[in-house]
N, C-alpha and C positions, 0 to 999 in steps of 0.2 A: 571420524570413523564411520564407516560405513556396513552395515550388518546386513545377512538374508533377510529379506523381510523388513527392513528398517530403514528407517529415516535419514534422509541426508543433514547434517546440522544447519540451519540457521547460520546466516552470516554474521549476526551478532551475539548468536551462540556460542559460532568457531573463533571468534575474538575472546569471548571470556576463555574458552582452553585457552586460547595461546597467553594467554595473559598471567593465566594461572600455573599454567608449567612455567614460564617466567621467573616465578617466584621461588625461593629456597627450599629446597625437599627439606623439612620437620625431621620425616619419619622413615628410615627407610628398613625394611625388613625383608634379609638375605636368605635364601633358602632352609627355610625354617623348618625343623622337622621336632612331631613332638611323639614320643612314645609311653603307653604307661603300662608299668608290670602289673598281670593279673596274674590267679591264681592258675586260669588257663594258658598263661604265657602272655608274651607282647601283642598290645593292641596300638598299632599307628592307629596315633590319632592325627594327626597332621601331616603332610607329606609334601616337602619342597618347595614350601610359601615365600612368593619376592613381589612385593611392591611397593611404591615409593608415596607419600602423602605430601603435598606442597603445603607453603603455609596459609593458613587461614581456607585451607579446604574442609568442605565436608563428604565425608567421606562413608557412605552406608557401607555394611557386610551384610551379606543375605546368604540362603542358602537350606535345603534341605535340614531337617531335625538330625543331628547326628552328623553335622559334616566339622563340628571343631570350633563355630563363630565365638562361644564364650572361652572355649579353651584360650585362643587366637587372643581375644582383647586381655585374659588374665596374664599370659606373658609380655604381653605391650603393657599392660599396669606395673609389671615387676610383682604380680602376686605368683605367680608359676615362671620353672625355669624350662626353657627349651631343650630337646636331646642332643639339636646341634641347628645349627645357624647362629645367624646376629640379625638381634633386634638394635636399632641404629635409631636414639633421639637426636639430633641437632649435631650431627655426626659422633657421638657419644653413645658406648654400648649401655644398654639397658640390663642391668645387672641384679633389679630390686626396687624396692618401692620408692618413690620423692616426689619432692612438691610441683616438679617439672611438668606431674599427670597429675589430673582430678577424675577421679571414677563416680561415674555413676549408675547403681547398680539398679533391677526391675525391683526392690525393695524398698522404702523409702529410706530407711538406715539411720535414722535419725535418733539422738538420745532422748527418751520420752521424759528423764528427770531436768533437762534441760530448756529452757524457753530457746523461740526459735533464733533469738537475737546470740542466744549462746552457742546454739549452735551450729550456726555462722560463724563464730568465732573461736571457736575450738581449735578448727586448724593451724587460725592466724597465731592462736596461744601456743600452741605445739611448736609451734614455727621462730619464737621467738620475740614475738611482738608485743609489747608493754598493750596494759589491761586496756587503758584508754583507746591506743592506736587500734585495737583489736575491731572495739566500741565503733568508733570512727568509718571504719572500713567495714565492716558486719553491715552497718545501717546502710552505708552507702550502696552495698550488693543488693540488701534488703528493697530500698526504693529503686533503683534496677528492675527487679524483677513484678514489683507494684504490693508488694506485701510489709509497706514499712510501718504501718500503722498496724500489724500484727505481730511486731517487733517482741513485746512482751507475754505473747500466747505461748500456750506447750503443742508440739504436735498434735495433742489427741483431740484440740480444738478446732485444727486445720483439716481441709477435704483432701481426696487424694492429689487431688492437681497441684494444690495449693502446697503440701508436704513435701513434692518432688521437686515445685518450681523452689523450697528450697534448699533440697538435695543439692541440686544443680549449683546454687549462691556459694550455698560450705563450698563445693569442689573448686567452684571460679575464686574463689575470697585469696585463695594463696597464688594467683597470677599464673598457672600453670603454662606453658607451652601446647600442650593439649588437651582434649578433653574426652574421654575413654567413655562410651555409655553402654551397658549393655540390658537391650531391650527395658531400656525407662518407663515407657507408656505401655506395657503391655498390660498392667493391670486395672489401665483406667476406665471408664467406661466411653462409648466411641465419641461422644460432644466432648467429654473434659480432653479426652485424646487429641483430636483436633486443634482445639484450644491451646494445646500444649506444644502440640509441633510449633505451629504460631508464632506462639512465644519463644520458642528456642532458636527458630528462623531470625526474630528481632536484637535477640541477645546476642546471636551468634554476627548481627550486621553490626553491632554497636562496640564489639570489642576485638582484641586481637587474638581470636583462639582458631585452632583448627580441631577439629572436629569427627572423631571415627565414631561409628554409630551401629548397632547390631541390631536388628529387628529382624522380625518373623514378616513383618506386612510391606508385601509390594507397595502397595500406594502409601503408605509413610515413606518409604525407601526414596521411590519415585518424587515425591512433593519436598523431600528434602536436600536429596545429594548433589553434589557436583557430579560424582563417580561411584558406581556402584561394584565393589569388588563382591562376586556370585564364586559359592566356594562348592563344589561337587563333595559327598559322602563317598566311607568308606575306602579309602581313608578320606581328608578332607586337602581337597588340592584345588586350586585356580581352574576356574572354569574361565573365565571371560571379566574385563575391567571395562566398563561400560560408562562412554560417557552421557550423562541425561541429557535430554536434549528437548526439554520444557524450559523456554526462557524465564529468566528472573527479573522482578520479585514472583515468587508465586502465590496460585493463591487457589483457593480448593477447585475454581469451575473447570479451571485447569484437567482436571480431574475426568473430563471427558472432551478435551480435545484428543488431536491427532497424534501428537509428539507423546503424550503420554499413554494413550492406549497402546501405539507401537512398542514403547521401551516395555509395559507392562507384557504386551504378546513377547517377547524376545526373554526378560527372565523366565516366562512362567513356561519355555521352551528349556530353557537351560536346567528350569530347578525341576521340573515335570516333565520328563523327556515322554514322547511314546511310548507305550509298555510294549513287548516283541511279543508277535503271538495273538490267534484271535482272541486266545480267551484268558491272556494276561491279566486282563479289567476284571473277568466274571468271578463273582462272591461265590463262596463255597457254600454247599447247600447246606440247609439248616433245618433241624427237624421244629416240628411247631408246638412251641411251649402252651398252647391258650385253644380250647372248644367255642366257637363261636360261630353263629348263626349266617348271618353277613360278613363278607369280604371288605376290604380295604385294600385300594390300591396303592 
């Protein structure tokens, strides 16, 4: 793909698209539209969403405050129903919640009466798995993610990074098809944040998941995606599917090459269009709350 402004891909870039389209569409979601009744009438919130996920892709969603991204991931959870489309797992409609998806949500969400060894294994018990196999399988997510030896801690023992990486374990423990996130790392602070992506880059190499992902932050977006579906407000509708085009593995220096500044100038065109008008930008005057001697600029 070739964009104004933007980057032509890499020849071993345009191998991994091909490679990756290749692969089995997951996830397909057909002209989606989602409306919700207020008190002042109907508010589209979504308006005519179709795109496809391959397997083992990752897949970010970005997009203006208000343009729909958690609505969008809670009907692909099966936690909300759409007003009309299809949502499509593994060519199967998405009717409601299963072990097909693992969510994970910007809360850690994790049972605080529980050790974390338990709760890892919550799901697999839900699920139908004898106490032991539960055991078995919990530890093994556990040493995955490098928290096995914290197996018997309670969350309120664990940092924030550490409580999400194993958010993340519970959602993986039940073998999903996918793996749904919305805005994971947005609470963390920006070293454990980094640290995090990291780790979810590694996890996401060592197993077989695909991967949709919701963030607020370009350069998280950017340092993770295969594809960046950029969704426009009011209502929330497809702006542009962007393929990244920072080769892999990545890694933060990345972060001020060329490929990556380009893709960043191209969303932050999409998600922050020009205001119309000279004085679209300029702040409304403001009477001055404070007497003071000396200015500040």
């Amino acid at each position: 793909m070739t964009l104004p402004g933007y980057l032509d891909l890499a020849p071993d870039v345009r191998a991994r698209f091909e490679r990756l389209k290749a692969r089995d569409v997951i996830l397909q979601v057909e002209h989606l539209t989602k409306q919700f009744e207020t008190r002042a009438g109907r508010t589209l919130a979504l308006n005519d969403i179709s795109f496809t996920t391959h397997r083992r892709e990752f897949l970010c969603i970005v997009g203006p405050s208000g343009c729909g991204k958690s609505t969008l991931v809670r009907i692909l959870a099966g936690l909300d129903r759409q007003s009309a489309g299809a949502v499509l797992l593994a060519g199967k409609p998405v009717t409601g919640p299963g072990a097909d998806r693992g969510m994970v949500f910007q809360g850690y969400t994790l049972f605080p009466w529980l050790t974390v060894k338990r709760n890892v294994m919550f799901g697999l018990e839900m699920n139908n798995h004898g106490r032991a196999e539960a055991e078995r399988e919990a530890l093994q997510w556990l040493d995955l993610i490098g928290l096995g030896r914290y197996a018997e801690a309670y969350p309120h023992q664990l940092s924030g990074g550490m409580k999400q990486r194993v958010a993340i374990a519970r959602a993986l423990a039940n073998q999903p098809r996918i793996l749904l996130m919305d805005e994971p790392f947005s609470a963390l602070d920006a070293q454990t944040r980094a640290r995090m992506q990291s780790y979810l880059l590694e996890i996401w190499r060592k197993i077989d998941i695909t991967i949709v992902f919701i963030t607020h932050d370009l350069d998280e977006a950017i340092f993770l995606a295969d594809r960046i579906l950029v969704l426009k407000a009011n209502p929330g509708e497809v702006a542009e599917l962007i393929e990244v085009p920072v080769p892999r593995p990545r890694h933060p220096r990345q972060f001020a090459g060329p490929e990556f500044r380009a893709t960043k100038d191209r969303l932050e065109a999409l998600i922050h269009p020009p205001a119309l008008g000279d004085d679209a930008d300029a702040y409304p005057e403001m009477p001055r709350l404070t007497n003071v001697a000396d200015e500040v600029e």
